[in-house]
C-alpha positions, -999 to 999 in steps of 0.1 A, spaced: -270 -637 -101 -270 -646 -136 -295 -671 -149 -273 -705 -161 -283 -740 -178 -292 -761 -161 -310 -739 -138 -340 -747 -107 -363 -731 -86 -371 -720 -50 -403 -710 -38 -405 -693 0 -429 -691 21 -425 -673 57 -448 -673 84 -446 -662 124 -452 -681 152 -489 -677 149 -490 -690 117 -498 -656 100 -477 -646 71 -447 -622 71 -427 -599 51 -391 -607 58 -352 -595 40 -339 -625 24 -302 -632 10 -294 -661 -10 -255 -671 -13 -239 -694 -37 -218 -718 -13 -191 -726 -40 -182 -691 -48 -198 -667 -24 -222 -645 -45 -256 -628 -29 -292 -621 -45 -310 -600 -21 -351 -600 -20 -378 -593 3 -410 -615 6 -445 -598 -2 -476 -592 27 -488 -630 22 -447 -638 31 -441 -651 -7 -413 -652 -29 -404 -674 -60 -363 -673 -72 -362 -682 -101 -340 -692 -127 -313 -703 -100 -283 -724 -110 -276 -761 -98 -260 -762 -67 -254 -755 -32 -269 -723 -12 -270 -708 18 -304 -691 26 -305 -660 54 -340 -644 65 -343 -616 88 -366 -590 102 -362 -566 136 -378 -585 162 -371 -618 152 -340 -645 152 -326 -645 121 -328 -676 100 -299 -697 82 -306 -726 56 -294 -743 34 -309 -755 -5 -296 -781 -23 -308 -772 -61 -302 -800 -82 -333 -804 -104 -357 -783 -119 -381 -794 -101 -392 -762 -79 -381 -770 -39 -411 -753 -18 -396 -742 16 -416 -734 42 -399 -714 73 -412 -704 107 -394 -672 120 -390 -673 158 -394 -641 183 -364 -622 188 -354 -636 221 -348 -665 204 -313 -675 194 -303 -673 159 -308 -706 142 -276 -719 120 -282 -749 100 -250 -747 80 -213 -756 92 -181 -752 71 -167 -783 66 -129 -770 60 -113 -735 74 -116 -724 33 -149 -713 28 -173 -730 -1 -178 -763 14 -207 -761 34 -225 -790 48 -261 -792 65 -255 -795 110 -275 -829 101 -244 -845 77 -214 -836 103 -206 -869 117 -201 -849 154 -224 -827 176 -208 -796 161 -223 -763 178 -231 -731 160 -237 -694 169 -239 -659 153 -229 -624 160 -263 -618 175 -261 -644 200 -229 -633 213 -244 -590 214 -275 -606 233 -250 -629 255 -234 -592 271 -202 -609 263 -169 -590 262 -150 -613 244 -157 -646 222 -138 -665 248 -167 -650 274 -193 -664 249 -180 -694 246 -173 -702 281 -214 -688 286 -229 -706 259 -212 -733 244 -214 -771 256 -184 -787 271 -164 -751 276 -152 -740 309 -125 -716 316 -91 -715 335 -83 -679 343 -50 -682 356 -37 -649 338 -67 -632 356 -76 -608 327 -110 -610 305 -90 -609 274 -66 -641 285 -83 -673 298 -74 -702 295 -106 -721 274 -110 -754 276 -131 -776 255 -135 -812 260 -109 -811 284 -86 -799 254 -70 -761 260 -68 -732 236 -48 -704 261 -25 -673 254 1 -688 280 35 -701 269 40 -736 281 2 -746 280 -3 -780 260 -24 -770 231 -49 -789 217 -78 -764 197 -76 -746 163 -89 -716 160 -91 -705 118 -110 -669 109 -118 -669 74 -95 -697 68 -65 -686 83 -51 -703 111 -49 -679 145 -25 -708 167 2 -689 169 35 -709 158 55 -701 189 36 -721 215 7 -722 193 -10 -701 218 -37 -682 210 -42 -645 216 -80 -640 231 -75 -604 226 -63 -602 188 -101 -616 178 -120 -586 166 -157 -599 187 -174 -573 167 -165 -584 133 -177 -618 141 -207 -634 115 -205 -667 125 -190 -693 145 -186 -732 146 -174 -754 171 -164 -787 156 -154 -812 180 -130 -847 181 -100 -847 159 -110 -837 122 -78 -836 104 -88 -812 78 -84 -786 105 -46 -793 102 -25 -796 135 -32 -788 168 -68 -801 161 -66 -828 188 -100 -817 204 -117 -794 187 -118 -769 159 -132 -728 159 -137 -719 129 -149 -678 127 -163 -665 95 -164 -624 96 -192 -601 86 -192 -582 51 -210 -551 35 -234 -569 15 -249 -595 46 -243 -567 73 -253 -532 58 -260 -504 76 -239 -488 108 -240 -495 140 -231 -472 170 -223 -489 209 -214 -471 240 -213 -481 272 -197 -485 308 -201 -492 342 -186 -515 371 -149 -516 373 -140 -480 356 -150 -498 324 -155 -477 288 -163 -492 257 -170 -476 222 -177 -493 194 -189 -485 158 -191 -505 125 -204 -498 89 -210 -516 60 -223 -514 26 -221 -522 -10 -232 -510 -46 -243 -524 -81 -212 -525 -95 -203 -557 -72 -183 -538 -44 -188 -546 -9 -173 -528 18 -172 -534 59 -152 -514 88 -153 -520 128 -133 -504 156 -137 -514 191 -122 -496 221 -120 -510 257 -108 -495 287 -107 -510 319 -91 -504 356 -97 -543 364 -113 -552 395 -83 -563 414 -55 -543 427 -33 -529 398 -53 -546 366 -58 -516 339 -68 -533 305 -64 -514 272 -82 -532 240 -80 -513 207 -90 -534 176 -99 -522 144 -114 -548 112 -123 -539 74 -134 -557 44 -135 -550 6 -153 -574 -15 -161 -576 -54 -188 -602 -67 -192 -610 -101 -213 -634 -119 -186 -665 -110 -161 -649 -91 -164 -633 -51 -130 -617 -36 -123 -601 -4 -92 -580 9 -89 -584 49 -80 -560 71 -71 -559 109 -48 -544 136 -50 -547 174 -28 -525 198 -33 -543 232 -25 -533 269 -37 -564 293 -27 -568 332 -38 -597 342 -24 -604 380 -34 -642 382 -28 -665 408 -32 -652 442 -24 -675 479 -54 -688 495 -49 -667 529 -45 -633 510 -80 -640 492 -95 -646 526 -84 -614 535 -89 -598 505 -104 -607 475 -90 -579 451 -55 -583 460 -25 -602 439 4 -620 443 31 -599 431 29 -569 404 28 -560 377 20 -589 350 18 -567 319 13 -580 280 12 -557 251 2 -571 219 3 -553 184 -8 -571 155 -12 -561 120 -27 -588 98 -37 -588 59 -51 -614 42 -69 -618 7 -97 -644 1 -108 -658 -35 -141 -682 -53 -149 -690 -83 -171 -711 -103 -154 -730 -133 -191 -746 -140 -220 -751 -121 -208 -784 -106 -168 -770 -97 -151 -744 -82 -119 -733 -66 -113 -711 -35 -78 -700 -21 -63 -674 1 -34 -656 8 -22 -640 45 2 -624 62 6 -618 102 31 -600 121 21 -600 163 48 -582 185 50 -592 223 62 -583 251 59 -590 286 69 -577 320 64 -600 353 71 -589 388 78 -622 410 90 -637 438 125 -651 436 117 -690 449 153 -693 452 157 -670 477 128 -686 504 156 -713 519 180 -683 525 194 -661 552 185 -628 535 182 -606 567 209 -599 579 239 -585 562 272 -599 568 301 -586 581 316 -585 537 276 -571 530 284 -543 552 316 -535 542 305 -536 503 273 -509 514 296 -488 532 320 -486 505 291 -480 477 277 -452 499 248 -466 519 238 -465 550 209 -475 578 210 -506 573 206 -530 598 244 -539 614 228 -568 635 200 -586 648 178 -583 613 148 -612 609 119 -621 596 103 -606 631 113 -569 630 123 -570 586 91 -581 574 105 -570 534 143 -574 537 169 -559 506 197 -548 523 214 -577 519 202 -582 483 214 -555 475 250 -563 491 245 -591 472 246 -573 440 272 -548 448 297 -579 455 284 -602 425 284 -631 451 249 -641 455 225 -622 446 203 -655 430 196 -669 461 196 -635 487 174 -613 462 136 -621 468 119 -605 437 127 -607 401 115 -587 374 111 -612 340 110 -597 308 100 -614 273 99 -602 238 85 -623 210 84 -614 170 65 -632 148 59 -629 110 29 -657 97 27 -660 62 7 -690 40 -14 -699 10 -33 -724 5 -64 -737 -22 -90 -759 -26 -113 -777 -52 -144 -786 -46 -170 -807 -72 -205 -815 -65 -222 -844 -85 -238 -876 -78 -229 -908 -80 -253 -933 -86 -279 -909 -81 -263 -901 -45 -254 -867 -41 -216 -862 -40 -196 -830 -27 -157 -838 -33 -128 -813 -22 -92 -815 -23 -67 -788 -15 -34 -776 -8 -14 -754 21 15 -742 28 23 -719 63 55 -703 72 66 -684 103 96 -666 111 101 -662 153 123 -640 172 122 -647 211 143 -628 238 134 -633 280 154 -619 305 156 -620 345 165 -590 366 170 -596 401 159 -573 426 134 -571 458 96 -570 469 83 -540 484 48 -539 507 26 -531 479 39 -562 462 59 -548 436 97 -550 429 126 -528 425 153 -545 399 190 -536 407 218 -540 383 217 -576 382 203 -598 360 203 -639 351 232 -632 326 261 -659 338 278 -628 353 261 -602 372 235 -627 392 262 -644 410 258 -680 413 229 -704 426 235 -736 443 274 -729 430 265 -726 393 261 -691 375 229 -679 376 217 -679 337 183 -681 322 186 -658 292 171 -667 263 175 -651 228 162 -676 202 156 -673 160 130 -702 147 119 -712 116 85 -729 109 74 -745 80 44 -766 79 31 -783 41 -2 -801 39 -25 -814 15 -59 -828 20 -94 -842 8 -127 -846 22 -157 -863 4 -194 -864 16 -221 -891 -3 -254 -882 0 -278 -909 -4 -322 -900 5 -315 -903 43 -277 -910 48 -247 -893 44 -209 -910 41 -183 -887 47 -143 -898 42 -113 -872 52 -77 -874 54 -46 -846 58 -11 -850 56 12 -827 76 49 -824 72 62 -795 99 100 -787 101 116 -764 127 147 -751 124 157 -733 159 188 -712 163 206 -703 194 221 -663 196 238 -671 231 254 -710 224 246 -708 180 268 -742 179 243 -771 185 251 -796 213 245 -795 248 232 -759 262 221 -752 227 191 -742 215 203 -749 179 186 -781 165 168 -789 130 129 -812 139 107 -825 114 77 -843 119 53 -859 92 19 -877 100 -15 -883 78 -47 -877 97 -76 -902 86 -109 -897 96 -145 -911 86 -181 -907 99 -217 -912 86 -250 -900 96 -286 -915 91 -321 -899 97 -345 -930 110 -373 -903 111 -385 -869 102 -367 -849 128 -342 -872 141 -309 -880 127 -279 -900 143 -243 -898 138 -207 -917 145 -177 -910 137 -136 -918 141 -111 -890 136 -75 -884 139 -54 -859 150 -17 -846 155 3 -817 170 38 -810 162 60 -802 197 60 -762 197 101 -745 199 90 -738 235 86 -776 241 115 -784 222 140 -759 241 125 -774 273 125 -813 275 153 -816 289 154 -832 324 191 -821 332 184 -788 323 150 -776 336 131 -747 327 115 -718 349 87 -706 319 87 -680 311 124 -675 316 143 -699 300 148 -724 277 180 -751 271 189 -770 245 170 -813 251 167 -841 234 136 -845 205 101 -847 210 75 -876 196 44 -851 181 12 -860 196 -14 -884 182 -51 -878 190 -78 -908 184 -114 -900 184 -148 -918 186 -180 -902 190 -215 -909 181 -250 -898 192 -288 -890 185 -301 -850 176 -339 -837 170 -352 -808 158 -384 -799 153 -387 -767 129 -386 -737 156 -402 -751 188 -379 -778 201 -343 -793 192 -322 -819 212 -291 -839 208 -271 -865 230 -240 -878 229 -208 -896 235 -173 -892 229 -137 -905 238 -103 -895 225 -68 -912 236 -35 -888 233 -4 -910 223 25 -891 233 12 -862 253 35 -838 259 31 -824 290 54 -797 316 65 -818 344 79 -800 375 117 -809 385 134 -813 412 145 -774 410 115 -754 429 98 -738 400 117 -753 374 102 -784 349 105 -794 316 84 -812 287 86 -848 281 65 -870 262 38 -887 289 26 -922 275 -14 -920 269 -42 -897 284 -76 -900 276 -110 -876 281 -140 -890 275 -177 -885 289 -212 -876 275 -234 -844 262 -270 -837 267 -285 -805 252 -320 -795 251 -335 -763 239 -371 -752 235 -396 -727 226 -434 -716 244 -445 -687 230 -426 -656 239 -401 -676 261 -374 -694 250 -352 -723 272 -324 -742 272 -296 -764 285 -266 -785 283 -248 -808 305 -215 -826 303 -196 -857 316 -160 -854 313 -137 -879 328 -103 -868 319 -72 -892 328 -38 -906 326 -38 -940 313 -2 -941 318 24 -948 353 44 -918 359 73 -901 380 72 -866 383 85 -839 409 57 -836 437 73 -804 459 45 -789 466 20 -824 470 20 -832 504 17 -871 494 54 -868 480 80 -895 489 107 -873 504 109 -850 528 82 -823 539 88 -792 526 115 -796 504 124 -821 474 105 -847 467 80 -870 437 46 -881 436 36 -913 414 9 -909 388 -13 -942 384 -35 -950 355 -69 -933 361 -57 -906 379 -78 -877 366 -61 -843 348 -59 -812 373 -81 -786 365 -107 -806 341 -142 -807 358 -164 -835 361 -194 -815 353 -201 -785 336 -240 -772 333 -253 -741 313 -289 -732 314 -306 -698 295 -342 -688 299 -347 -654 274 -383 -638 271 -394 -613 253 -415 -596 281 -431 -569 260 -427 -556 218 -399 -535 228 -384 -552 262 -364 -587 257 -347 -603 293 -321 -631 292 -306 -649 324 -281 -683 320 -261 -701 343 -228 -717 343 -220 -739 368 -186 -761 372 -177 -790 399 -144 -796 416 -114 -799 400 -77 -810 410 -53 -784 411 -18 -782 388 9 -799 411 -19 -824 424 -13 -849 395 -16 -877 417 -53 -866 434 -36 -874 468 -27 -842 478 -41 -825 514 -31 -797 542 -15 -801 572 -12 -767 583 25 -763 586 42 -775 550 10 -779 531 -15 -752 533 -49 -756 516 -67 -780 492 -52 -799 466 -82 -787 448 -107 -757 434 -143 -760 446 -177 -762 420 -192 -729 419 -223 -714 398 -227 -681 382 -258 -663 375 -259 -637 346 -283 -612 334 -295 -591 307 -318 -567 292 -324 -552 261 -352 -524 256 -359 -510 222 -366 -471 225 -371 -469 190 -366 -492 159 -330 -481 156 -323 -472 192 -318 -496 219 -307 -493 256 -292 -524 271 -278 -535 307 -262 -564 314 -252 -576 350 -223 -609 354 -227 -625 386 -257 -615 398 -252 -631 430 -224 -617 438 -208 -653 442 -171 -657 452 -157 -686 433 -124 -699 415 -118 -714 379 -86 -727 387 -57 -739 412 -22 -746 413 -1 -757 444 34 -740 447 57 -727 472 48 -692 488 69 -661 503 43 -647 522 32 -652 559 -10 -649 573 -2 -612 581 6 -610 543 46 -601 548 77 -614 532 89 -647 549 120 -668 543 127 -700 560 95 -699 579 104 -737 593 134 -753 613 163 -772 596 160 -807 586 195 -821 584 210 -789 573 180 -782 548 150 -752 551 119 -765 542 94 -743 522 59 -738 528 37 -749 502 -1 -731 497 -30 -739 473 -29 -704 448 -61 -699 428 -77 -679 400 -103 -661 415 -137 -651 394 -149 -618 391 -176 -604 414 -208 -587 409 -209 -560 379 -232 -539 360 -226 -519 329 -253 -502 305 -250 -485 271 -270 -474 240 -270 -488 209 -277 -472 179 -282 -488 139 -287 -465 108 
């Protein structure tokens, strides 16, 4: 860095635990436009920076064997600042006290100035953690997480924060941001988010910033992630990771970085996993590759992003209560297959106009290419004769060639996995809808993301109150091409399905309850989203004011390939929506080492095309498989309050308690119809989550401890009717058809209570560091038990209307051969405990004996009744893996 009028100074001294002085590596960044000055403190743990411009700076201090160190220095006088930092032992998680304040980077503010009890982490926390993914981490580490994993693959949960839900599943409400780098990772088709596109090894840093902070643009109803990545100049060096272990898994990963006197900075990482999956059928394929190139100058940093992901996941989710009992591998139906390739450029620029302003901006482009391919049961077919062929079944097999099949007498006794009628069924285009048990669902998404957006950011003081002002600018754009198909065809006794020539097309399915069978979808949408926004912080000697606003204007333009005229049927509709986001929060420190905060915030969500081509009573959808053209959508409207106390004292103890409460206006939520396995979106009044945090972590010597609790109360505030087929407490009749009523207060399915997460890490020897945690998560309701009222009765309800608590013990180890060779081990459920994240009631096609059953019950007034089963997400059991990592 280049010496500048007016300029200050910083004087360092580092010490260890003891007390005794050490040498450490030291890095000090400008905030406002990104440039590094590397040093290393002397033997008595010294150094002086001199000659260092006015403004805002990030400091970093590291050395092996100890938790890195992350400050940040305000240099506004010449008066020297003396700094005096205690570096903790390596077991120790890294200490952050820095948080971005907006996804750009260059406005940084001190943990003790956000207004919320925003949580921080670093790439070494998440190696130490033995997490495969950031969604692992997150749901390890992080306060008020838990995890939903209805897909049933590592690389797709559904996280939940707050009781708010960032998932990769279409049709999931939505209510986290996720921005690496400062480019938003929602996706604009469902704004779902891709687990598996997020390269973990490229991860610096990570904040969690809870309530509604509009800066964070839409979707930000309960949270926001914001992900900076690593570059050459704060990560040199290589690094080399193999491992494997439980569950046929490989993983290889290796990453480099460097950078040189002319300014250039330079960073690669490639990551391969390979899995066979613990349950039947579940192979996992992860390739992801990341790279940097940076140039800093004396008042201007840029960096040119690089990263591609070419993604095979199986994730076999929800399996019937009795099959777990029997066996705890096995699935449903097969195969549930994603493939995900994603290129994705983006190009990040600071600079310094003068010491007091600066700009930053970015450009990006995104293109992700889906597709999907689910074997399932046909729901339509479980009220159906589909055993025995008729007399016209038989005569349309003869006349095709067939023969063997069953000319009388066929049931569910002595057929336990019937097709020859479905496949009559086919041959005379009659039926095939409702006498075909299995379908085979097919989807295939395009997406291009493109944006730009820009900030300015001055730092001053007003009346001798520090004052750090930014205003700035976006503009996203996303281009969506979206096809799903149905093919009809049957199970088989290893629970996959053979598709004939028929498919959901109008023609070749046949018709369903007398209609043509037709859930294709083949939709072309347009996104636009403008925004502009401004948040200012005022400083005062133990206070700190902080005002934010955003508006949003989001248009979506949808065209229909099938019906392109817009009407009923169609998909074809022009939305806009338009909202500004306030927010406001201030924090005070009463004494050394304790600060309080409060703040109000609001946030909005624009209804995704999915919700908008769903919402539609009259015309229900079966997600993934169709959509129909439905009346508008209100967007949603978030409301936050949240205040509390934190404490932190400098390397041996930190705490923080709090409370929070945010009201949705005009949630939108999928609401099951009348059709079995059909629903729609609809606007749903008011819901609320609120609750309180406790977290307390500490420091004795070599050992390090910790914990966090949290409250969450998560309800409807609003009286509602929705379709309760599969909640025994429906008005109708058992079995079939029927609605449940949703009263104020009821609580959300699938939102614990309580969630607790404890760590103890020690470093046992110099060379051997141990971690264990614990993540435990009460009862929850399950999806269909809206109303909390649902229970078994052992012929048309089977199981719980809910999925039990459970508690998870992990461990890890890390022993250091050499000072760049370490051997590591980590074991997840050490306990081998069998436990569930999730539940959802629904009809099912099987019997105890596991066998294919249609109308398993008697007639009621000419109508089969279904039999209804609690399905859940079951955990993963006990594994071990073990690598080597090496670091040049």
């Amino acid at each position: 860095m280049q010496a500048q009028r007016p300029v200050g100074e910083i004087r360092l001294a580092v010490k260890d635990p003891s007390g005794a002085a050490m040498e450490v590596s030291g890095k000090l960044e400008n905030t406002s436009n990104g440039a590094y000055l590397s040093f290393r403190t002397d033997s008595g743990g010294g150094y002086t920076l001199k000659n260092v411009p006015y403004g805002r700076y990030r400091l970093l201090l590291s050395r092996s064997g100890f938790a890195s160190r992350s400050l940040s220095i305000d240099v506004q006088s010449q008066t020297p600042i003396s700094q005096s930092v205690t570096m903790a032992l390596g077991a120790a998680a890294d200490k952050v006290d820095v948080v971005a304040a907006t996804p750009l980077a260059g406005v940084d503010l001190v943990t003790t100035q956000v207004p919320s009890s925003v949580q921080t982490a670093t790439s070494r926390d998440i190696e130490t953690s033995g997490a495969v993914s950031l969604a692992d981490f997150l749901n390890r580490r992080t306060d008020g997480v838990f995890v939903n994993e209805i897909q049933g693959n590592p690389f797709q949960p559904d996280v939940n924060y707050r009781g708010y839900t960032a998932s990769p599943l279409l049709g999931t409400p939505q209510g986290i941001s996720l921005y690496m780098d400062g480019v938003r990772l929602n996706q604009p088709f469902g704004d779902v988010v891709s687990w598996d596109l997020i390269p973990r090894i490229a991860i610096s840093e990570v904040s969690l910033l809870p309530g509604s902070n509009p800066i964070f643009g839409l979707n930000t109803l309960g949270g926001a992630l914001s992900i900076e990545t690593k570059d050459g100049r704060r990560d040199s060096g290589a690094t080399l990771e193999v491992s494997g272990g439980s569950f046929g898994r490989k993983t290889a990963s290796l990453e480099y970085g460097g950078s040189n006197s002319r300014g250039w900075s330079w960073f690669g990482a490639s990551s391969l996993y390979f899995e066979d999956g613990w349950r039947q059928a579940s192979p996992s394929d992860v390739r992801q590759f990341f790279g940097k190139l940076g140039w800093q100058g004396a008042k201007t940093t840029f960096g040119l992003t690089i990263s591609y992901a070419n993604n095979s996941l199986t994730g076999n989710g929800l399996q019937e209560q009795r099959s777990l009992a029997r066996d705890y591998a096995s699935v449903y139906t097969i195969p549930d297959q994603t493939a995900n390739r994603a290129p994705f450029l983006s190009l990040n620029a600071r600079r310094t106009i003068r010491p007091a302003l600066s700009v930053a901006g970015n450009l990006y482009y995104r293109y992700i290419r889906t597709a999907t391919l689910n074997g399932d049961i046909n729901e339509d077919s479980l009220d159906q004769s589909v055993y025995q062929p008729s007399a016209a079944d038989q005569a349309a097999l003869r006349a095709a060639g067939y023969s063997g099949f069953p000319t009388s007498g066929a049931n569910a006794a002595n057929t336990p996995f019937p097709f020859w009628r479905c496949i009559a069924q086919v041959l005379e285009r009659d039926e095939p809808g409702e006498k075909c048990n299995g379908l085979l669902n097919r989807t295939r998404s395009q997406q291009q993301n493109y944006g730009v957006s820009g900030q300015l950011t001055w730092m001053g003081s007003i009346r001798g109150n520090r004052n750090q002002f930014t205003v700035g600018a976006a503009y996203d754009g996303s281009l969506v091409n979206f096809v799903q198909s149905s093919q009809l065809g049957y199970l088989n006794p290893d629970r996959t399905v053979t598709g004939l020539n028929a498919f959901a097309d109008g023609v070749t399915g046949g018709n369903v309850d007398g209609a043509p069978l037709d859930t294709r979808v083949d939709l072309h949408g347009q996104i636009e989203t403008g925004s502009v926004y401004a948040t200012d912080t005022l400083s005062g000697r133990n206070w700190n004011l902080t005002a934010s606003g955003r508006f949003n204007r989001t248009a979506i333009d949808n065209r229909d390939r099938i019906r392109p005229e817009s009407g009923s049927g169609s998909l074809t509709a022009t939305n806009t929506f338009e909202r500004f986001n306030p927010a406001m929060g201030f924090t005070f420190d009463p004494a050394r080492g304790l600060n309080a905060y409060a703040g109000y915030s609001e946030g909005s969500r624009a209804p995704t095309s999915i919700e908008l081509g769903c919402a539609d009573p009259a015309q229900p959808c079966k997600l993934p498989n169709a959509l129909a053209g439905d009346p508008p959508l209100k967007q949603v409207v978030t409301r936050t309050l949240e205040a509390g106390l934190r404490g932190d004292y400098e390397n041996v103890a930190s705490w923080r308690a709090g409370w929070f409460r945010s009201e949705n206006h005009n949630d939108i939520l999928f609401v099951s119809s009348t059709r079995t396995g059909f629903g729609y979106f609809k606007n749903f009044g008011q819901t609320r989550r609120q609750g309180a945090e406790v977290n307390v972590k500490g420091r004795i010597r070599r050992l390090s401890l910790g914990g966090g609790y949290t409250f969450l109360l998560a309800t409807y505030q609003s009286a509602e009717t929705v379709d309760g087929s599969s909640n025994s407490s429906l008005t109708g009749t058992p079995g079939l058809d029927g609605v449940i009523q949703i009263r104020p207060g009821d609580r959300i399915p699938l939102v614990p209570r309580h969630t607790l997460k404890t760590f103890a890490a020690v470093q046992a020897t110099k060379n051997l560091a141990v971690d264990l945690d614990f993540v435990a998560v009460s009862t929850s309701y399950a999806r269909g038990n809206e109303n909390n009222l649902s229970q078994p009765d052992g012929k048309y309800y089977l199981g719980p209307g809910t999925s039990p608590g459970y508690g998870v013990v992990n461990l890890g180890a890390r022993y250091q051969v050499r000072p760049r060779v370490q051997l590591f081990v980590q074991v997840n459920n050490l306990l081998d405990h069998r436990y569930y994240t999730g539940a959802q009631l629904g009809p099912t096609g099987f019997t105890d004996q596991g066998t294919f059953i249609a109308r398993p019950l008697p007639a009621v007034n000419g109508e089969y009744p279904v039999v209804h089963a609690t399905f859940y997400s079951p955990g993963s059991p006990i594994g071990a893996w073990g690598g080597v990592r090496l670091k040049f």
